[in-house]
C-alpha positions, 0 to 999 in steps of 0.5 A: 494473478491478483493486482491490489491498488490502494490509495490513502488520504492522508492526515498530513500531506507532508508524511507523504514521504514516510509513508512511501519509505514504510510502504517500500520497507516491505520489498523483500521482507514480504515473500508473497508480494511479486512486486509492487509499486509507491506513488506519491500523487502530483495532482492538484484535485480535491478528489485525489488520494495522496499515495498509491500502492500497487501489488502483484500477488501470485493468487488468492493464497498469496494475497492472505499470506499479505494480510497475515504477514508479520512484517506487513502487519508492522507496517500497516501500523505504522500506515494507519498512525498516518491515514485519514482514509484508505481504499482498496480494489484487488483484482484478477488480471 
């Protein structure tokens, strides 16, 4: 099993919410998420991120079945038009 966690700045805080339903529209439009999770950050520090993405992936194939997903693949554009900075970590649990 693969856990991706990304987190993104971004250019303004009040798409938070845009952001979190563009992200949400991927639950079952995407066949190789298991089940994922959007936060939207309440913390106040200067080094926090504004929204978290927490994904279960099957495998190593599931997570570029991800990557390539077309429906994915709209929402990334939309995620981008947002973002200021973006990071990721993917990991094997």
């Amino acid at each position: 099993m693969i856990k991706r966690v990304a987190m993104w700045r971004l250019e303004n805080k009040e798409d938070s919410e845009k952001m979190k339903e563009a992200l949400e529209s991927m639950r079952g439009n995407v066949p190789s998420l298991l089940d994922f999770e959007v936060g939207i950050n309440i913390s106040e520090s200067p080094s926090s991120f504004d929204i978290v993405f927490i994904a279960t992936f099957e495998d190593e194939k599931a997570l570029s079945e991800f990557r390539n997903d077309k429906f994915h693949i709209a929402v990334d554009e939309i995620v981008g038009k947002l973002r200021e900075q973006r990071v990721v970590v993917d990991y094997n649990f």
